[in-house]
C-alpha distance (Angstrom), angle and dihedral (degrees) to the residues before:
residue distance angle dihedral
X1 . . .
X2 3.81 . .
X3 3.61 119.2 .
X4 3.77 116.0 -133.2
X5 3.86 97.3 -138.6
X6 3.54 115.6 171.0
X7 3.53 103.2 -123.8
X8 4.19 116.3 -164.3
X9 3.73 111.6 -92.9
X10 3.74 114.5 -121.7
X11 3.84 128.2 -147.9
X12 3.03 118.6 -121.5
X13 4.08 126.1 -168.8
X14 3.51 118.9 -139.8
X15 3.54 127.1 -105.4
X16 4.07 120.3 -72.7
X17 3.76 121.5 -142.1
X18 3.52 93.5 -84.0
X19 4.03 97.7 50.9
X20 3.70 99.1 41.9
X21 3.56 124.8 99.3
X22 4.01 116.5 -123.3
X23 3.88 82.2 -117.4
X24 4.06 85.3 66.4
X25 3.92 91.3 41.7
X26 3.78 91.3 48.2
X27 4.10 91.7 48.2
X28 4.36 82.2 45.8
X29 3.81 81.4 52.4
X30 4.03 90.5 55.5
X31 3.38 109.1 30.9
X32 4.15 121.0 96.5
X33 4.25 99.2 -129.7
X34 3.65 124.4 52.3
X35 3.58 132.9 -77.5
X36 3.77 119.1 -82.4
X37 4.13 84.7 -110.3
X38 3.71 144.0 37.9
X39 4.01 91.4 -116.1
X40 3.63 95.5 48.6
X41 3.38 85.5 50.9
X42 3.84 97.0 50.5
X43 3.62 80.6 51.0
X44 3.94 92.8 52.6
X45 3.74 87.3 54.0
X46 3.75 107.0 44.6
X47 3.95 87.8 44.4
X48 4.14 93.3 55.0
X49 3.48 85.3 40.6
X50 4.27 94.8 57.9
X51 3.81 89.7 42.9
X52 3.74 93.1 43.0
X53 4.12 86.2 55.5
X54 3.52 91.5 50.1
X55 3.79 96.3 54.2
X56 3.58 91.7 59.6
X57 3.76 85.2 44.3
X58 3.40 90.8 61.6
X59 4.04 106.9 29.2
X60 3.40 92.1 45.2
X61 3.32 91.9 -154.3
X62 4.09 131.2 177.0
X63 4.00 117.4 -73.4
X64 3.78 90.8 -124.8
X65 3.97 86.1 63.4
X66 4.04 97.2 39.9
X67 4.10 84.3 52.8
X68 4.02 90.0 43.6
X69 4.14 92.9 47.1
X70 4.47 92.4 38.6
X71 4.47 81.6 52.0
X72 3.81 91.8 52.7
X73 3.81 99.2 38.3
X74 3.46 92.6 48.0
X75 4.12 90.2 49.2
X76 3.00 92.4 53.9
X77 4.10 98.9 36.5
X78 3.90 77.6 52.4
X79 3.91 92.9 52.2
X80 3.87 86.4 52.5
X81 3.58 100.3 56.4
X82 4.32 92.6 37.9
X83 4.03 83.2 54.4
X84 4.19 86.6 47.2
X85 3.70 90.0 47.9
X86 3.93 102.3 46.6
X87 3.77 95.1 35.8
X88 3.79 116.8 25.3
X89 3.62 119.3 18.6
X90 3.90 105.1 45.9
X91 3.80 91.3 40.6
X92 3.98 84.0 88.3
């Protein structure tokens, strides 16, 4: 019979860039509040950036629009990495 010892709970960080699977980096990719660290964050960033960059590639679309979509995806890439700052990363 197995004893149901408590046994102390250990915390564990999550994953850096290096550890985490490209399923995590993917589901960083898609999810609305930053990464669980800095680098996967980085990562979060440079990736939108690339496939941001090769939307207007494609579209072609005017300059007034590429400067109007950059300002809001940066906003909001910026609101990401405030939220990651305040709430996640330095609570270590």
């Amino acid at each position: 019979m197995k004893s149901t010892t408590s046994t102390p709970s250990v915390v564990r960080r999550p994953p850096g860039f290096r550890e985490a699977s490209m399923h995590d980096l993917f589901v960083d990719c898609c999810r609305l509040g930053p990464a669980p660290t800095r680098s996967r964050e980085v990562f979060v960033i440079v990736t939108t950036a690339i496939l941001l960059a090769v939307v207007f590639v494609v579209v072609r679309p005017s300059p007034l629009f590429i400067v109007a979509a950059s300002v809001v995806v940066a906003g909001f890439m910026g609101a990401r990495w405030t939220v990651g700052e305040r709430k996640h990363w330095n609570a270590r």
